[in-house]
N, C-alpha and C positions, 0 to 999 in steps of 0.2 A: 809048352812054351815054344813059340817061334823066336826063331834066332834069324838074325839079319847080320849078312856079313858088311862090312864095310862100303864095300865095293855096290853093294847091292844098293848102300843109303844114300852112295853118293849120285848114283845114276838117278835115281829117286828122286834127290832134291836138286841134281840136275833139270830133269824133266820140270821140276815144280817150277824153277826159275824160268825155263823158256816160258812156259805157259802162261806167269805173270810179267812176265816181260812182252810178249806176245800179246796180250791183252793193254798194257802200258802204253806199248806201239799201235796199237790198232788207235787208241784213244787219243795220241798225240797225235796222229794224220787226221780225224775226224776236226781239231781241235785247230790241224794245222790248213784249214780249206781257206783262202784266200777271199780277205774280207773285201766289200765294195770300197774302192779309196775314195777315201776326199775329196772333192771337186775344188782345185784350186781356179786360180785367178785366170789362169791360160785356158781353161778348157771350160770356161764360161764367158757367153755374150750379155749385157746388161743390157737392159731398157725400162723405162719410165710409161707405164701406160698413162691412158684416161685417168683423171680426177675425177670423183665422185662426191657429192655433198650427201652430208650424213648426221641433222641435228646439230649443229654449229658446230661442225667438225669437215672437212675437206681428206680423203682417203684417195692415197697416191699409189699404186701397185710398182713395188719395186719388180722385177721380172728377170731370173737369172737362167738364161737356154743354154744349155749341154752341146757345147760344140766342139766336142772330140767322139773318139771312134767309140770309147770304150763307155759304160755306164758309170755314175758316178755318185756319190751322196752329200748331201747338206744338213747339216743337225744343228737348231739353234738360232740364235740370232744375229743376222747380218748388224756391220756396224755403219751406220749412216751419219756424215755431217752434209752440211749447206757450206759451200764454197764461190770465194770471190772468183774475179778474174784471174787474179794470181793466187790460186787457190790455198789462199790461207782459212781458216774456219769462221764461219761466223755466228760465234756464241759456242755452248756445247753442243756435242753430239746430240742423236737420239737417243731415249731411254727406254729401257723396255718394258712392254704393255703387258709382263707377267703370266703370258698365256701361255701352257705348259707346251713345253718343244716335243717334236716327236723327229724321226730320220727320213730323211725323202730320198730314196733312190730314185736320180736322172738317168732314162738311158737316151741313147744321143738323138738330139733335136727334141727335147723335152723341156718344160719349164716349171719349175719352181717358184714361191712369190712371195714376198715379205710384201706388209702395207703400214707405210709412212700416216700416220696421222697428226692433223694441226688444226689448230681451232680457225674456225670464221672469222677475218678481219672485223666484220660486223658486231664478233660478238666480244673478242677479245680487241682492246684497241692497240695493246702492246705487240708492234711486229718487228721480225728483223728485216735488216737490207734484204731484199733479193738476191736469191744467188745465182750465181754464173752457170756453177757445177754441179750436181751431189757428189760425192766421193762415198764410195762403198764398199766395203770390206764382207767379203761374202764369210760364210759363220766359220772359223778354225782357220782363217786365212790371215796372214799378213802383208799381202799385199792388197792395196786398196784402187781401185775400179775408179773412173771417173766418167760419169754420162753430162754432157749440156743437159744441164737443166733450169727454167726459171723457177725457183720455188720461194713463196713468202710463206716464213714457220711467223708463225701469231700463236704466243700463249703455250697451252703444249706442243708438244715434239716426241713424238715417239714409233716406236716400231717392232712390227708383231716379230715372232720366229718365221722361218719358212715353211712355207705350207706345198699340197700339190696343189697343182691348178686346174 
């Protein structure tokens, strides 16, 4: 029969705590490595590319460029209205085209791109006013962006998640 004196069990299941505590800590540093942040509203430029026709549809490239030092991500989808001159909305937002989102890491001077679609005035007759502005809320953001733009939404209105470019 081995005998264990006290002393002996306590070092023992000393030892055994480091070793899982030791292991706990390696896991919460692995756990604790610093995620890419968000890209808010300040550390992105907007812009409105080229229109494209697409089967009585019009495809507008929303365009969000990384202009801070640091890299940054976008997951999801921006929120887009049409705005007057006194940039109230006109009608609802855009609604989204369903297409599953994935995460875009921007590192700086990089661009990211949502795409605005609306039907052909030719094909759909119901259109809104034009608007003055878009107003855009980039995805996980509350603060909302506003670019000059002329846009006539006819019929749908919608808009994809961010994509790379």
């Amino acid at each position: 029969m081995i005998r264990f004196g006290k002393r002996t069990l306590a070092l023992g299941s000393a030892a055994a705590l480091l070793a899982a505590g030791g292991a706990v800590a390696a896991a919460q540093s692995v756990q604790a490595a610093p995620a890419t942040p968000t890209c808010q509203a300040g550390d992105l430029y907007l812009a409105v590319g080229s229109p494209q026709g697409a089967a009585g549809s019009f495809l507008y490239p929303v365009e969000f460029t990384n202009t801070s030092t640091h890299s940054c991500a976008l997951r999801g989808y921006p929120g887009v209205s049409v705005l007057t001159t006194g940039h109230a909305m006109i009608g609802a937002p855009a609604t989204h085209n369903g297409v599953p989102v994935s995460t875009v890491v921007l590192a700086p001077a990089r661009t990211a791109v949502a795409t605005i679609r609306t039907n052909d005035p030719g094909v759909v007759p119901s259109c809104r006013t034009t608007s003055t502005y878009l107003g855009v809320y980039p995805p996980a953001s509350t603060q909302q962006m506003l670019v000059p733009y002329h846009l006539r939404v006819c019929g749908l209105f919608e808009i994809s998640p961010v994509q790379s470019s």
